[in-house]
PARO-223806 format. One record per residue (C-alpha): residue in three letters; x, y, z. Coordinates in Angstrom, 3 decimals, padded with zeros to 6 digits. Last residue first. Example, Ala and Ser with C-alpha at 12.3 -4.5 7.8 and 13.67 -1.06 7.14 Angstrom:
<rec type="Ser" X="013.670" Y="-001.060" Z="007.140"/>
<rec type="Ala" X="012.300" Y="-004.500" Z="007.800"/>
END
This chain:
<rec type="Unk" X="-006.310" Y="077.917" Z="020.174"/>
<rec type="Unk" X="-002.941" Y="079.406" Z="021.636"/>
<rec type="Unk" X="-003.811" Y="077.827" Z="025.068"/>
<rec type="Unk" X="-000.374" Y="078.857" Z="027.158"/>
<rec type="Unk" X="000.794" Y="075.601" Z="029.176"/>
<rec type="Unk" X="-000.130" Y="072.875" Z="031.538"/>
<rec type="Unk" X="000.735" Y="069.327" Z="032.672"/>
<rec type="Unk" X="004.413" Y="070.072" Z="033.409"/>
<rec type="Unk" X="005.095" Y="071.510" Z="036.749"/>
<rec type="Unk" X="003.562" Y="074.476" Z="038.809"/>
<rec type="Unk" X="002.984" Y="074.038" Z="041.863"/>
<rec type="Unk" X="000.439" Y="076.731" Z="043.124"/>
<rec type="Unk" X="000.031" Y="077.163" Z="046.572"/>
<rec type="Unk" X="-002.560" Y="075.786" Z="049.498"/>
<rec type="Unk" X="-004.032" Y="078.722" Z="052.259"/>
<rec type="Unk" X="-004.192" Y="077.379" Z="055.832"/>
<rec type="Unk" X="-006.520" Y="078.576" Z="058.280"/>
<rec type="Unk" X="-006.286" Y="078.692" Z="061.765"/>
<rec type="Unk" X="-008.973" Y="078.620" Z="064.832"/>
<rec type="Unk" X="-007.932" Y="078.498" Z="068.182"/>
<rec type="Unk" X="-005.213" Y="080.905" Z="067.536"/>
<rec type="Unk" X="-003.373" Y="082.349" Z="071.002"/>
<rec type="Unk" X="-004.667" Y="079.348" Z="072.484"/>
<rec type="Unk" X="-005.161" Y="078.993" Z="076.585"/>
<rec type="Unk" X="-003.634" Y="075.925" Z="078.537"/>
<rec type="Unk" X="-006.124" Y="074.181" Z="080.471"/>
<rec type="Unk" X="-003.835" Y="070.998" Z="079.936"/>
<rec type="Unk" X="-006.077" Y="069.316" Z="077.909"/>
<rec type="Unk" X="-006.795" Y="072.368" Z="075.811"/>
<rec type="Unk" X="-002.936" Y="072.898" Z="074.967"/>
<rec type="Unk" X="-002.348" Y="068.996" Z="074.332"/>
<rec type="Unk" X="-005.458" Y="069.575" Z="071.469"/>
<rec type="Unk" X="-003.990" Y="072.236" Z="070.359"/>
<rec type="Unk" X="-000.986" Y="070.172" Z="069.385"/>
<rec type="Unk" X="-002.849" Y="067.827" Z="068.058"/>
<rec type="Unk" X="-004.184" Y="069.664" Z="065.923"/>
<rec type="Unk" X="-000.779" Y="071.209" Z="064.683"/>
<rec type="Unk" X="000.811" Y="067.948" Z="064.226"/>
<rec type="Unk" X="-002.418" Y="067.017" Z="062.017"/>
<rec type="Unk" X="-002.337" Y="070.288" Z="059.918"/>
<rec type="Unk" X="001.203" Y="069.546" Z="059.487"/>
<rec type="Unk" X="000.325" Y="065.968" Z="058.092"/>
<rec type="Unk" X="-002.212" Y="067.141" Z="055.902"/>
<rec type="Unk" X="000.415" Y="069.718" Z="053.433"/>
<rec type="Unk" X="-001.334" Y="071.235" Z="050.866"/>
<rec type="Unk" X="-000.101" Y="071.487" Z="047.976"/>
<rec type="Unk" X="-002.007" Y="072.875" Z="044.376"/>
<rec type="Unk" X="-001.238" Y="070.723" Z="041.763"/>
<rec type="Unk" X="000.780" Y="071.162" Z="038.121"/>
<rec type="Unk" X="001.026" Y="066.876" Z="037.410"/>
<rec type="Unk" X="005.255" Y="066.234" Z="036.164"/>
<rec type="Unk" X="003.499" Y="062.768" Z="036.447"/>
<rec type="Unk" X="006.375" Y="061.490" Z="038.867"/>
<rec type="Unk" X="005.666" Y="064.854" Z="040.555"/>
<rec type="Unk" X="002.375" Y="063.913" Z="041.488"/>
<rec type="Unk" X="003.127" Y="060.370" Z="042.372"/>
<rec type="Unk" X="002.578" Y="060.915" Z="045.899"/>
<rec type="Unk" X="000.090" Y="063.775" Z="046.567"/>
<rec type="Unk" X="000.161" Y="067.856" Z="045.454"/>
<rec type="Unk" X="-002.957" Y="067.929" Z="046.919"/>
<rec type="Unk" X="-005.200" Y="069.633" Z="044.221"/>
<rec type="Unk" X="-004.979" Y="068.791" Z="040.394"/>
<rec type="Unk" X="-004.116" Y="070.675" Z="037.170"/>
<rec type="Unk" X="-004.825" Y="069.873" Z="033.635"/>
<rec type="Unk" X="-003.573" Y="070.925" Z="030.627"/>
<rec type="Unk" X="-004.987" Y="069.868" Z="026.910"/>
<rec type="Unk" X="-003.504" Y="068.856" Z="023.550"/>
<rec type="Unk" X="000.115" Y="069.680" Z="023.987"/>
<rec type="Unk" X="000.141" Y="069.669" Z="028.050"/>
<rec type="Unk" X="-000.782" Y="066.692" Z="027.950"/>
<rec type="Unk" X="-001.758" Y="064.511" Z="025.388"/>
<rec type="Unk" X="-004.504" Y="062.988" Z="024.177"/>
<rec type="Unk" X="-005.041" Y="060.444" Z="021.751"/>
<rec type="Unk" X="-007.105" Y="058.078" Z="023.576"/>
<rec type="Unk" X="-004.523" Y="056.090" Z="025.257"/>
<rec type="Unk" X="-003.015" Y="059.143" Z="026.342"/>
<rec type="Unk" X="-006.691" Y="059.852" Z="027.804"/>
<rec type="Unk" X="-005.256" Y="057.106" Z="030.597"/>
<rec type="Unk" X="-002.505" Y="058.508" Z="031.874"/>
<rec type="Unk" X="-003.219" Y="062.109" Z="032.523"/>
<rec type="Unk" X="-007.012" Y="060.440" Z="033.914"/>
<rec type="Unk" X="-004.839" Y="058.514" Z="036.250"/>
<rec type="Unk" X="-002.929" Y="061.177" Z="037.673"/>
<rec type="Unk" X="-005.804" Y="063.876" Z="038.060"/>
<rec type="Unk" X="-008.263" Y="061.889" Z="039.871"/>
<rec type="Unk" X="-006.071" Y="060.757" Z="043.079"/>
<rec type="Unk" X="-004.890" Y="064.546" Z="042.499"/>
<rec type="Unk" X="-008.244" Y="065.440" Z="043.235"/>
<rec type="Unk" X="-010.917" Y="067.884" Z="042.683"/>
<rec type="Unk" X="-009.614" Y="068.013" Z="038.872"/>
<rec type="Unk" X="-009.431" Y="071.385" Z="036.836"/>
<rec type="Unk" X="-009.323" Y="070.078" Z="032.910"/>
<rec type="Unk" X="-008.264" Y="072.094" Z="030.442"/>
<rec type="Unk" X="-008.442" Y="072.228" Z="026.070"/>
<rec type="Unk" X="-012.192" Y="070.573" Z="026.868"/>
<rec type="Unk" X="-013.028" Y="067.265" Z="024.512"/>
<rec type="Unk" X="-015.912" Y="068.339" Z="022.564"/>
<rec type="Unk" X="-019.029" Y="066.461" Z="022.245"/>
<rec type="Unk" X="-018.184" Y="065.321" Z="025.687"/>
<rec type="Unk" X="-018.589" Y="061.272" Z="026.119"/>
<rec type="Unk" X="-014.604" Y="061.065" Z="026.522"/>
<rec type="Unk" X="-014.842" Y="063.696" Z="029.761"/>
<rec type="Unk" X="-017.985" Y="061.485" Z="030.688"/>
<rec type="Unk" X="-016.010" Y="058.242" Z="030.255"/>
<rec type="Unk" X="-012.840" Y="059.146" Z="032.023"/>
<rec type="Unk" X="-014.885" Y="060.345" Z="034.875"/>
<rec type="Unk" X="-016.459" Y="057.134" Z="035.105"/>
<rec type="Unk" X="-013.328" Y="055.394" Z="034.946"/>
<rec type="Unk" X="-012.130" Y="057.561" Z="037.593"/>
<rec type="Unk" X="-014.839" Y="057.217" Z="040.011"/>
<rec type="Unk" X="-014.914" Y="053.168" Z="039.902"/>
<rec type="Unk" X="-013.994" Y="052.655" Z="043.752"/>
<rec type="Unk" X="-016.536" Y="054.755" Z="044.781"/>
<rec type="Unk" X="-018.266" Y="058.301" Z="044.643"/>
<rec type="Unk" X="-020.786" Y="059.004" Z="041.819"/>
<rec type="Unk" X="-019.748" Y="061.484" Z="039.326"/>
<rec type="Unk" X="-019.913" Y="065.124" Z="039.151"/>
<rec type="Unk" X="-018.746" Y="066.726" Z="035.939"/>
<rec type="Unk" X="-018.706" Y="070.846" Z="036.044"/>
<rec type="Unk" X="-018.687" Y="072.643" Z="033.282"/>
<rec type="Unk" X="-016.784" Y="075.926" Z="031.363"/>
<rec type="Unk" X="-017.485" Y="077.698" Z="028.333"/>
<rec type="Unk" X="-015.635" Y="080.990" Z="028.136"/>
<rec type="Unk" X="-015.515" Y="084.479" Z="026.367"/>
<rec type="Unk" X="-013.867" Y="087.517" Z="028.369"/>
<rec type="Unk" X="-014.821" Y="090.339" Z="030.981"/>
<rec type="Unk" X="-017.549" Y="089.092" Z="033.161"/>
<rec type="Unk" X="-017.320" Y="085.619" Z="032.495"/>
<rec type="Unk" X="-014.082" Y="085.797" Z="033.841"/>
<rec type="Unk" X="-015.830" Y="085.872" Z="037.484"/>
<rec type="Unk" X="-018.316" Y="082.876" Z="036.487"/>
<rec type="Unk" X="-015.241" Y="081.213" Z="036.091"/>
<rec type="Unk" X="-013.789" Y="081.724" Z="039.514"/>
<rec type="Unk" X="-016.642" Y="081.395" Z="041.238"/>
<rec type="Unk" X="-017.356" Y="078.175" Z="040.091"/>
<rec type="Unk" X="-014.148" Y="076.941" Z="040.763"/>
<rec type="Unk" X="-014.080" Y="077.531" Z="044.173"/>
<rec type="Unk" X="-017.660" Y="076.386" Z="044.905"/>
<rec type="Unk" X="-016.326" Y="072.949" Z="043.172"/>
<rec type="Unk" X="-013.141" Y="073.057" Z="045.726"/>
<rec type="Unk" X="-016.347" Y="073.427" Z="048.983"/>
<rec type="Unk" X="-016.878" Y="069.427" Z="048.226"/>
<rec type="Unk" X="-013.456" Y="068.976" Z="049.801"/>
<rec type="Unk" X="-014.266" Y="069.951" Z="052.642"/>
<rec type="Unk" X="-017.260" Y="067.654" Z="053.736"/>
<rec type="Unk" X="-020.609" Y="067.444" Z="054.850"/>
<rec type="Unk" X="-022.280" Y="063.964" Z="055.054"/>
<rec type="Unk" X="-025.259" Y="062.660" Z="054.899"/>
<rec type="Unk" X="-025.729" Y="063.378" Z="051.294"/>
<rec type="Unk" X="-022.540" Y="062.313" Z="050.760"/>
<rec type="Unk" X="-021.164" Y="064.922" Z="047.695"/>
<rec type="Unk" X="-020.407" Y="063.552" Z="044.155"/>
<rec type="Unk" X="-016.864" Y="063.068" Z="043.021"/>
<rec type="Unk" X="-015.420" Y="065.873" Z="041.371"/>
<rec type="Unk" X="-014.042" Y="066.638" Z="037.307"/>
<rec type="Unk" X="-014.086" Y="070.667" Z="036.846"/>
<rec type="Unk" X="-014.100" Y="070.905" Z="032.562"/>
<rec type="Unk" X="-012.664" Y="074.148" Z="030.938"/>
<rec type="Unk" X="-013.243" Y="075.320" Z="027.470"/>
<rec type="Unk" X="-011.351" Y="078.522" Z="026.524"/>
<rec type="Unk" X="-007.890" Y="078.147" Z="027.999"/>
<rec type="Unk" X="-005.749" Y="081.595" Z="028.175"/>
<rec type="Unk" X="-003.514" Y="080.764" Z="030.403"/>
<rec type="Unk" X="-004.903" Y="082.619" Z="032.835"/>
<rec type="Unk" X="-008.356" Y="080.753" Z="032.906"/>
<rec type="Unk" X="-006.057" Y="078.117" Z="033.432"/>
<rec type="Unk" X="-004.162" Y="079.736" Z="036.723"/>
<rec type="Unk" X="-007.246" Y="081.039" Z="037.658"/>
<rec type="Unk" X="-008.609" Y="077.971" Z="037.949"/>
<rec type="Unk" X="-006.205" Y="076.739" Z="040.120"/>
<rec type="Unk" X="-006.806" Y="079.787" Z="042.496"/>
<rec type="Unk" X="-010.350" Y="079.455" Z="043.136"/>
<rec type="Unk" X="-009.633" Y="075.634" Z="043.636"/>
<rec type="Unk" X="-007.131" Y="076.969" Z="046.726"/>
<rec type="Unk" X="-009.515" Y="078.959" Z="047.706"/>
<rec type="Unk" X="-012.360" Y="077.266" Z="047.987"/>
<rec type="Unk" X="-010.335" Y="074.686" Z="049.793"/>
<rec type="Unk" X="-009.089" Y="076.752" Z="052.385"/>
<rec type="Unk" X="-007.065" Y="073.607" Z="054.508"/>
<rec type="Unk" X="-008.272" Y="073.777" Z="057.952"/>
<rec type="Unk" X="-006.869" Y="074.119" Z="061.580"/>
<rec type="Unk" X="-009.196" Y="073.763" Z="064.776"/>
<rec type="Unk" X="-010.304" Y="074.502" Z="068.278"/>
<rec type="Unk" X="-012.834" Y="074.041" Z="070.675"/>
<rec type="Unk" X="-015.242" Y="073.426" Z="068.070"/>
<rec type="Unk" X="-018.649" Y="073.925" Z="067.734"/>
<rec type="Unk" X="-018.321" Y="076.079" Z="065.090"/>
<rec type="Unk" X="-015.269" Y="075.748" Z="063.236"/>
<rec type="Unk" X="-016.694" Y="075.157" Z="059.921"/>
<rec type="Unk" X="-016.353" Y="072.942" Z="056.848"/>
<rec type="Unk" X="-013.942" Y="070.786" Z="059.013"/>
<rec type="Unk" X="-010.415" Y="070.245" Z="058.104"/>
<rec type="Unk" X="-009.125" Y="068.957" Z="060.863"/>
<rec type="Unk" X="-011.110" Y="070.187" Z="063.815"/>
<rec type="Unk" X="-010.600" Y="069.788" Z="067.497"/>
<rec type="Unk" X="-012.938" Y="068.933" Z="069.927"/>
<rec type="Unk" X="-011.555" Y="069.279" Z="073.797"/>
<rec type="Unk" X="-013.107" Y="067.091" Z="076.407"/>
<rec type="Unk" X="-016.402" Y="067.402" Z="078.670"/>
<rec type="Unk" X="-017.743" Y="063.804" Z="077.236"/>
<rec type="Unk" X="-021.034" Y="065.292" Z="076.585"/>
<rec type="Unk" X="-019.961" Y="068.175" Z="074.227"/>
<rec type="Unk" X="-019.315" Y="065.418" Z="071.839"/>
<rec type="Unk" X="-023.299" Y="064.616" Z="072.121"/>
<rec type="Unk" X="-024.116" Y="068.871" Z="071.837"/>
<rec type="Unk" X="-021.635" Y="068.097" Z="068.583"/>
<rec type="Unk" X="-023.842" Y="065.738" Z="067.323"/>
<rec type="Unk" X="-026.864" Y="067.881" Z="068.036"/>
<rec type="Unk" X="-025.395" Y="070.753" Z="066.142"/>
<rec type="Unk" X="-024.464" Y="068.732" Z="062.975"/>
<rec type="Unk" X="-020.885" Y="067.617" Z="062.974"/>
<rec type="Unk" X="-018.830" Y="068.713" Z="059.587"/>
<rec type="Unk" X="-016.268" Y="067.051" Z="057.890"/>
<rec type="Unk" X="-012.620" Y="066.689" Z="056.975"/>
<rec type="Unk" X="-011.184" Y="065.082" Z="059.907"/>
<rec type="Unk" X="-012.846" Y="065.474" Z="063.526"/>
<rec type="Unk" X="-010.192" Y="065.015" Z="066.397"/>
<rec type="Unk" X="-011.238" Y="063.748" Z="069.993"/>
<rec type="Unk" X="-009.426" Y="064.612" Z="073.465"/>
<rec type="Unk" X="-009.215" Y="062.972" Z="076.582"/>
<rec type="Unk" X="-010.756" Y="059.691" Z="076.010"/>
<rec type="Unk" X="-012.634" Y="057.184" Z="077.866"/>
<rec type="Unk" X="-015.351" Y="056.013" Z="074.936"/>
<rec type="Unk" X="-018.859" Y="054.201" Z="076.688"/>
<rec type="Unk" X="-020.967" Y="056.515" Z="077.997"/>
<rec type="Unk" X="-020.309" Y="060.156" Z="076.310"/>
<rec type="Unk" X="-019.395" Y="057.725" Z="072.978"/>
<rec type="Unk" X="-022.820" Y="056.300" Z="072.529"/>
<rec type="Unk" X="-025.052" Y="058.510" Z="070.723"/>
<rec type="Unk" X="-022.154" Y="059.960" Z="068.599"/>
<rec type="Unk" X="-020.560" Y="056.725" Z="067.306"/>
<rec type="Unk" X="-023.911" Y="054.741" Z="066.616"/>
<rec type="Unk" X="-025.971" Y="057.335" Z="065.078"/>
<rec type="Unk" X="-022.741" Y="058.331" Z="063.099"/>
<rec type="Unk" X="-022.169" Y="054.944" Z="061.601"/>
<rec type="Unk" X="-025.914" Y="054.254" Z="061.123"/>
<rec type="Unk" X="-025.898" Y="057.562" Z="058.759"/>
<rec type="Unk" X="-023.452" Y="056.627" Z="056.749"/>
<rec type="Unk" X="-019.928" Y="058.695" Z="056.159"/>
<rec type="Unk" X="-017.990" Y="057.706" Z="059.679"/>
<rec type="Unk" X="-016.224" Y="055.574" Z="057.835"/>
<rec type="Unk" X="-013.370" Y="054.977" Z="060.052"/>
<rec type="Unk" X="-012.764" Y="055.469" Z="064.150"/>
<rec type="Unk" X="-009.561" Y="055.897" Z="065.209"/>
<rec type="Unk" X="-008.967" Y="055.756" Z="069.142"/>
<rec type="Unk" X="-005.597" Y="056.814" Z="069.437"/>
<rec type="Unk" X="-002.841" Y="056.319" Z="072.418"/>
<rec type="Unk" X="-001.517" Y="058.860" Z="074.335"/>
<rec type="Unk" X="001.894" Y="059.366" Z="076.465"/>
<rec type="Unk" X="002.778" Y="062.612" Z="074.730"/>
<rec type="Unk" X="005.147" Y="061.111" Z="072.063"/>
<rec type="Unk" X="002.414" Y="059.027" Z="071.197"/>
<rec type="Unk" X="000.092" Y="062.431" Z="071.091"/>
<rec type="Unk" X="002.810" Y="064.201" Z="068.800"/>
<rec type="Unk" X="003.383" Y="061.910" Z="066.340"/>
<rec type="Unk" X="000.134" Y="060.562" Z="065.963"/>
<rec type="Unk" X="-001.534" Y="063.434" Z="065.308"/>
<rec type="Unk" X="000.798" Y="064.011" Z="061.952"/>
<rec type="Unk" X="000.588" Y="060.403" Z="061.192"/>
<rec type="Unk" X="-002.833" Y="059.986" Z="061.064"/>
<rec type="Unk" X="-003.418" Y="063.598" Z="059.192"/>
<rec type="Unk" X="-000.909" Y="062.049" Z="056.582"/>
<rec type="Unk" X="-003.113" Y="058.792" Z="056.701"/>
<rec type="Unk" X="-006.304" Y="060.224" Z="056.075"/>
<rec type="Unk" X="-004.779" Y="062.825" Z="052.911"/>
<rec type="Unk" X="-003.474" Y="059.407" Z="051.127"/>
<rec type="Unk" X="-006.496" Y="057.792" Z="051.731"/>
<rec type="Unk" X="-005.789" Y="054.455" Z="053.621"/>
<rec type="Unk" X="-007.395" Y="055.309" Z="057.038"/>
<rec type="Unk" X="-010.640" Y="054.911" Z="055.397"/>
<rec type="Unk" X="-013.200" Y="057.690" Z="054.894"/>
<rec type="Unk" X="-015.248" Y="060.078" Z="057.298"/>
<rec type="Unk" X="-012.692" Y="059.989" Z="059.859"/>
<rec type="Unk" X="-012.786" Y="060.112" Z="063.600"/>
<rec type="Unk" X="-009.789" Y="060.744" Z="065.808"/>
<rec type="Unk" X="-010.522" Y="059.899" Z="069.185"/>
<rec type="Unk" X="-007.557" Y="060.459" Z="072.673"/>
<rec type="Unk" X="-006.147" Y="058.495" Z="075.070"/>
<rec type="Unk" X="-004.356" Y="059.325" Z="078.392"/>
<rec type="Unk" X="-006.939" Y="058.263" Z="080.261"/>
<rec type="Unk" X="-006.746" Y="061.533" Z="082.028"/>
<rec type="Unk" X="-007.439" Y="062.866" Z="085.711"/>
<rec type="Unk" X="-004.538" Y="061.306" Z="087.254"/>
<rec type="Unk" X="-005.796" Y="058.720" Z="090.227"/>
<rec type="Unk" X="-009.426" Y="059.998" Z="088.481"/>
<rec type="Unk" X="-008.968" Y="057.021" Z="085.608"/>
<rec type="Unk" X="-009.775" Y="054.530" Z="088.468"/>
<rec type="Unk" X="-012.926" Y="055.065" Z="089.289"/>
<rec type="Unk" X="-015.601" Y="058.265" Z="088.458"/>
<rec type="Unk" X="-014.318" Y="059.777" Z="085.454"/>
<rec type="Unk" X="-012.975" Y="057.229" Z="083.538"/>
<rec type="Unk" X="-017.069" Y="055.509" Z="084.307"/>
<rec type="Unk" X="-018.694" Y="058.459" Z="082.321"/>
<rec type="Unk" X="-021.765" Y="059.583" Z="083.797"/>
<rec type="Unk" X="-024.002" Y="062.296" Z="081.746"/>
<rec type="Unk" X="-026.896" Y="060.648" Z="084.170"/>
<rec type="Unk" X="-029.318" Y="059.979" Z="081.040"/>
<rec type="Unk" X="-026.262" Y="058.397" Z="079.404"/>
<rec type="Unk" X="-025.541" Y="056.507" Z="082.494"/>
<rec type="Unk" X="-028.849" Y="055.160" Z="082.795"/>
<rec type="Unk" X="-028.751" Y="053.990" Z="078.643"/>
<rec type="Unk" X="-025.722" Y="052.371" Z="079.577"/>
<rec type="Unk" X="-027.098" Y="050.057" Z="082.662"/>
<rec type="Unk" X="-029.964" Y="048.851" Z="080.857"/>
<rec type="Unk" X="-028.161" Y="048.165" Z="077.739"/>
<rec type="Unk" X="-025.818" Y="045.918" Z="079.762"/>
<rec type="Unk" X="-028.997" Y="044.302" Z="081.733"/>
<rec type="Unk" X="-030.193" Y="043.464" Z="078.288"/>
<rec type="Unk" X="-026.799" Y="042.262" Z="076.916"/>
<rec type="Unk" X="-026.435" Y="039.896" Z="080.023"/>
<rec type="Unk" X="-022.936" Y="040.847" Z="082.076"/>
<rec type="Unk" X="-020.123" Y="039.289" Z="081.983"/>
<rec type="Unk" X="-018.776" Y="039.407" Z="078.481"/>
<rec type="Unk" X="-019.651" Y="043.466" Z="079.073"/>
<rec type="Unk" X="-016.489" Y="043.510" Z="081.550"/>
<rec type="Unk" X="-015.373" Y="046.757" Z="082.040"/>
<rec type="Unk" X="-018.090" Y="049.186" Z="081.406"/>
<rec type="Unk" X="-021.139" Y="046.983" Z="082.111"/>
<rec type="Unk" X="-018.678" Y="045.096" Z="084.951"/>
<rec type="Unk" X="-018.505" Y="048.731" Z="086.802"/>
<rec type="Unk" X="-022.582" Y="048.746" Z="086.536"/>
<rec type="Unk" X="-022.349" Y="045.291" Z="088.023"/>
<rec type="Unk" X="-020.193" Y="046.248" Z="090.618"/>
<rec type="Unk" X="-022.232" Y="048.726" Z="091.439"/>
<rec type="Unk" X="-025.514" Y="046.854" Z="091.710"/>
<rec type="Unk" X="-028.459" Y="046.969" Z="089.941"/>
<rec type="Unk" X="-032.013" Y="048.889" Z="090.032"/>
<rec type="Unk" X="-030.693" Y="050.953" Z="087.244"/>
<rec type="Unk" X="-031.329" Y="054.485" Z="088.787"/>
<rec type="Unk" X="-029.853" Y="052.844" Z="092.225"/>
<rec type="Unk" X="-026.588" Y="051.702" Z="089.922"/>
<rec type="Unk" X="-026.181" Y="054.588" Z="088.087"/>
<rec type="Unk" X="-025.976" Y="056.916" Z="091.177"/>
<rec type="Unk" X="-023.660" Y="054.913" Z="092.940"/>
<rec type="Unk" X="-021.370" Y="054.964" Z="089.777"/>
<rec type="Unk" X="-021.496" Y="058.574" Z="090.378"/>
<rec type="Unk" X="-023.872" Y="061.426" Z="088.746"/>
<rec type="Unk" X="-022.037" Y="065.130" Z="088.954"/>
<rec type="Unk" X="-023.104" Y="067.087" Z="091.160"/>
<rec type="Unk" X="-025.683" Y="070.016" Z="090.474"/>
END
């Protein structure tokens, strides 16, 4: 079956083409109901107007979508940023970004409209998973999705992740290693709407306690507190709450681990003589804290993305669609050998 044209649209819609072209390019011209007329047509056509006109001189539009499930600002969001952005600029693109794609209306509105109204040649998904109709929405557009990331790599043309499971699995380790007795995992609470990597650390450190279980003594928990602006101080207050304080803390976050090393001083304790504590990132500030982390390095990931993403764009096959990255151990100052 061919393809739907702007023709096509505009007989469906009972208007003409140049008001269907005006819909796309021009909405200030055209009445919002007749607008709305005119996209939903196009959506039930599968027509995308940098298809049909102008954008087919070179096939491309020469711009691409990274969404996000936070703000740009996060330390890990803007490393990705820069990563992809250093390669597509350099490529002739320019990037879409789309924020806070963490509520439900957000998504709605992002994935039921971007097949119509979004000309781009590629789009990126950061750190969390599409549902299967969402991605049959991306598939839509008839452009490469890339991962960043995701919980999973299905529906993806291609991706590059960050084993978070892993790489918690291995901090505690390193504690349970050290001989600690009483270990606390500190994490934000999940989005219900919204799967994301990170929340796979907590599996991580589950299963690495629950392992040591099997051969030694140890009392370990997991504190979940709501997500937000005020996450640390409520972590501060349910670690301070405990009836008693843990000898190590495993943190989600380095954005959690810095302040929380600063603030217990103000409590009496002191790390790494009363208590370590290790964090995941290995973010600014980190080693101005002399924090123990485990790295991971977001703005490779990104370069790497979008490097795929120039491969699938150009029909180019990939030797590794899929990669994933393991994080590593830096060890610094915030822990030491429990001699309780």
């Amino acid at each position: 079956m061919d393809k739907a044209g702007i023709r096509d649209v505009a007989e469906a819609a009972g208007v003409s083409i140049s008001t269907v072209s005006r819909a796309f390019t021009r909405p200030d011209l055209v009445s919002e109901k007749t607008r709305s007329k005119v996209l939903e047509t196009a959506d039930r056509l599968d027509f995308n107007i940098s298809r049909s006109a102008t954008a087919l001189k070179s096939g491309q539009t020469y711009r691409v979508a990274l969404l996000m499930n936070e703000d740009i600002t996060s330390w890990f969001n803007t490393q990705v940023f820069a990563g992809v952005e250093s390669v597509m600029h350099d490529a002739g693109y320019d990037i879409s970004l789309y924020q806070h794609i963490d509520t439900a209306e957000n998504r709605r509105d992002f994935f039921t409209t971007l097949p119509v109204r979004r000309n781009v040649d590629a789009v990126f998904v950061a750190s969390f998973a599409v549902d299967a109709e969402e991605i049959g929405q991306l598939k839509r557009t008839h452009v490469p999705i890339i991962g960043i990331n995701t919980p999973t790599t299905e529906g993806f043309d291609a991706s590059i992740s960050i084993d978070d499971e892993n790489g918690m699995f291995t901090a505690a380790q390193h504690l349970i290693n050290l001989g600690h007795k009483h270990i606390v995992y500190t994490c934000s609470a999940p989005v219900e709407t919204m799967h994301s990597s990170i929340d796979a650390r907590a599996r991580g450190f589950i299963r690495a306690c629950k392992a040591a279980e099997e051969t030694r003594e140890l009392d370990w928990e997991v504190i979940t507190v709501p997500r937000g602006t005020e996450f640390v101080e409520s972590t501060l207050s349910s670690l301070l709450a405990l009836d008693d304080f843990p000898d190590a803390i495993c943190c989600q976050m380095d954005m959690m681990a810095i302040p929380l090393v600063l603030r217990l001083v103000r409590y009496g304790h002191h790390t790494p003589r009363d208590y370590s504590i290790i964090g995941f990132d290995d973010s600014p500030y980190a080693d101005t804290v002399n924090l123990t982390t485990m790295r991971q390095n977001p703005r490779d990931m990104g370069i790497r993305a979008a490097q795929k993403a120039l491969a699938l764009i150009r029909e180019e096959p990939l030797d590794t669609p899929h990669e994933i990255v393991q994080p590593h151990l830096v060890l610094r100052g915030t822990d030491r050998l429990y001699e309780g």
